[in-house]
C-alpha positions in Angstrom: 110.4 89.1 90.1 109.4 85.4 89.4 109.5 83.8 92.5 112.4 86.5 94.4 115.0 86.4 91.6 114.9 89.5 89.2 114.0 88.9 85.5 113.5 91.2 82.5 110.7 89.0 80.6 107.9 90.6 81.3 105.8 91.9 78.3 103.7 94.3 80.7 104.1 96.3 83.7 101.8 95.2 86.2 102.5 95.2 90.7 105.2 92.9 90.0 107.3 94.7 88.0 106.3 98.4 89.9 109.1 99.8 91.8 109.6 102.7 94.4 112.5 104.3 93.5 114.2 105.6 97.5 117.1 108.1 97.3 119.0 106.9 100.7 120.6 110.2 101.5 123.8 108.7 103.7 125.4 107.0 100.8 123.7 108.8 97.4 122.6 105.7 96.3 119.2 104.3 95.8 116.7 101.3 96.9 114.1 99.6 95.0 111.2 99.3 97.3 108.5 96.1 95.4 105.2 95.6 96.5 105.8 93.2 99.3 107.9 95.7 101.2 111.7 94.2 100.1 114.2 95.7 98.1 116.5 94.6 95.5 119.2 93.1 96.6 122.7 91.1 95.5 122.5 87.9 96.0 125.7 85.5 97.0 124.9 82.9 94.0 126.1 84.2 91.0 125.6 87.5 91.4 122.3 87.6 91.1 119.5 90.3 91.9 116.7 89.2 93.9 113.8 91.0 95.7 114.1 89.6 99.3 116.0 92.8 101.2 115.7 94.3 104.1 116.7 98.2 104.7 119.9 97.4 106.9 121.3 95.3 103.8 124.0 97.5 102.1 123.3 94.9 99.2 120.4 96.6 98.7 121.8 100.0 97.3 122.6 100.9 94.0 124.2 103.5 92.0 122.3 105.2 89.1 124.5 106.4 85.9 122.3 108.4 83.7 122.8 107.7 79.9 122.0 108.5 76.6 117.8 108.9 76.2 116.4 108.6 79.3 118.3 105.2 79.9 120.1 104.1 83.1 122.8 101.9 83.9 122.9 100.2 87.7 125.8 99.7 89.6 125.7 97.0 92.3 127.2 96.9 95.7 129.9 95.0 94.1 131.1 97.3 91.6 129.5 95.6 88.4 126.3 96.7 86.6 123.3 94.9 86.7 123.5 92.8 83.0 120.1 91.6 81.5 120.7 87.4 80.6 119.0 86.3 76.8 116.4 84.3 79.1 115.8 86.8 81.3 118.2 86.6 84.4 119.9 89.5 85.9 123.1 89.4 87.3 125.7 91.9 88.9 128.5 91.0 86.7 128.9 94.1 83.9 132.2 95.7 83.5 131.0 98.4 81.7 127.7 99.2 80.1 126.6 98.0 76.9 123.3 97.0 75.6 122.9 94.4 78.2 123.5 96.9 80.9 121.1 99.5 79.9 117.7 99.9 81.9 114.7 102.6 81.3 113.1 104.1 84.6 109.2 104.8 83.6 107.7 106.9 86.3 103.9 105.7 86.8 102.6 107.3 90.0 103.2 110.9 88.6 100.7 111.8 86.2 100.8 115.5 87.7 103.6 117.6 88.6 104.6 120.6 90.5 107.8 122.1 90.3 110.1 124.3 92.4 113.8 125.6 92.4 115.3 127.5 95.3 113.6 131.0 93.5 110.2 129.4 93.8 107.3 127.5 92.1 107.5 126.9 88.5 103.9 128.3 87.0 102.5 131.0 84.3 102.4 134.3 85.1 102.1 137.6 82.6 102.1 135.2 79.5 105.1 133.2 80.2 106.5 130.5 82.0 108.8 131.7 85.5 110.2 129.7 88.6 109.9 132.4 90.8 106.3 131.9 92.1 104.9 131.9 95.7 102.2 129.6 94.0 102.5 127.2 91.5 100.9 125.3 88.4 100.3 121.8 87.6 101.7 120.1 84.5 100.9 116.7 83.3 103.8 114.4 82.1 103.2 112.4 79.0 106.4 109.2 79.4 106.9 108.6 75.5 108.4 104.9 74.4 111.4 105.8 74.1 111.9 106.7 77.5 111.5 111.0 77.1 108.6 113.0 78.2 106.6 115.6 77.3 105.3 118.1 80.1 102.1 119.5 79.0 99.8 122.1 80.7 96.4 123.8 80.2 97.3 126.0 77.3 100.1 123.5 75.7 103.4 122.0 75.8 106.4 123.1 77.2 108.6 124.1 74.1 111.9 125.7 73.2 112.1 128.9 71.8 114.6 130.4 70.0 116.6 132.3 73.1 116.0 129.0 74.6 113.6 130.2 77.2 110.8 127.5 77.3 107.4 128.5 76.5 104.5 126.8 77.9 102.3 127.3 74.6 103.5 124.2 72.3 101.0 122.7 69.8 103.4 119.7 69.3 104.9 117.9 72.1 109.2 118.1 72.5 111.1 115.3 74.7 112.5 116.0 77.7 114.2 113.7 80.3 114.8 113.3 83.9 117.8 112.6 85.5 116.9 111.7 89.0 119.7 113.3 91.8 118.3 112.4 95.2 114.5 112.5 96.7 112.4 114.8 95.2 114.7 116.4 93.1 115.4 115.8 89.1 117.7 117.7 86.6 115.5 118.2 83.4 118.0 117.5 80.5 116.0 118.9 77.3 116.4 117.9 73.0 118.9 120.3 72.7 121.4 118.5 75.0 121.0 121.1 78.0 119.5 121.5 81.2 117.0 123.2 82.3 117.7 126.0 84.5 116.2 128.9 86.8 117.3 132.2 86.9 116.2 134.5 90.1 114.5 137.1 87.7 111.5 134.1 86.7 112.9 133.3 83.3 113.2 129.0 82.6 115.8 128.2 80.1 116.9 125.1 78.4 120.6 126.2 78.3 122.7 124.6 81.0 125.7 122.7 79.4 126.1 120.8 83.0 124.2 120.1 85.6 124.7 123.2 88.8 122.2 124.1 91.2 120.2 126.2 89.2 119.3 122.9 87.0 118.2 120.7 90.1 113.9 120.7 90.7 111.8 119.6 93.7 109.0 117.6 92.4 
């Protein structure tokens, strides 16, 4: 923010431009915390986004529509999506998304990640990659430019295979991207166009042509 009103003309990310992302379970929307301990919120002049909320404001949720690549459009309390402004501005007045309304999410305090479906932990066991463990392993997530990631552990990256079961050998990274679905949990949406998905026997597959239960991971 530049004084409390959002802008998008910032060149780096530093505290300012930081964000908590907070799932608020009674509505499935979501809050961005800042540093200061406010949220975004809408403001009554034009439309406009500011960071100067308080919990209790309803203004202060959002709706998150996944797109294309990793990218995001947000929907404001009042119905529009937030639009970027040539000089920087953001205001809540999109009808529908287009260039202007398209946002990235970077995630910055997760370096290392553990994951888990409702089988189990996510880790390497007998030379391959399940997500039926009592215990799990550690990957570290690489965020690429263009808004994918690559999920990397001791031995490699997480690749593709050809019976699209993911292997967890990969000498060359592949993109993957996470479609956030409420706290702690992410749907993995691979190159391919699927999901990711568990099955009960240990076996991870990028193969899910929507999103079902079996595709949503605790992080």
């Amino acid at each position: 923010p530049i004084g409390q009103d959002l802008n998008v003309n910032q060149s780096e990310i530093e505290a300012t431009e930081t964000y908590q992302l907070e799932f608020v379970s009674s509505t499935g929307k979501w809050r961005f915390r800042t540093k200061d301990d406010k949220f975004w919120r809408l403001s009554a002049v034009a439309n406009g986004v500011n960071a100067s909320g308080d919990a209790g404001d309803a203004t202060t949720q959002f709706e998150l529509e996944h797109l294309a690549k990793g990218f995001v459009a947000i929907k404001s309390s009042n119905g529009y999506y937030l639009s970027a402004k040539k000089l920087g501005a953001v205001n809540a007045v999109g009808a529908e998304v287009r260039a202007e309304e398209t946002f990235q999410l970077v995630l910055l305090n997760r370096p290392i990640a553990v994951f888990r479906c409702d089988f189990g932990f996510v880790g390497v066991r007998n030379g391959r990659l399940e997500c039926n463990l009592s215990s799990y392993d550690a990957f570290q997530l690489e965020a690429a430019d263009s808004g994918f990631y690559h999920i990397k552990g001791p031995e490699g990256y997480w690749i593709i295979q050809g019976d699209f079961s993911i292997s967890f050998k990969g000498a060359a990274p592949e993109e993957f991207i996470f479609q956030f679905h409420s706290r702690s949990r992410v749907a993995i949406l691979a190159h391919n166009g699927c999901y990711v998905r568990g099955e009960q026997n240990g076996t991870v597959r990028a193969d899910a042509t929507e999103i079902t239960e079996a595709c949503l991971w605790e992080y």
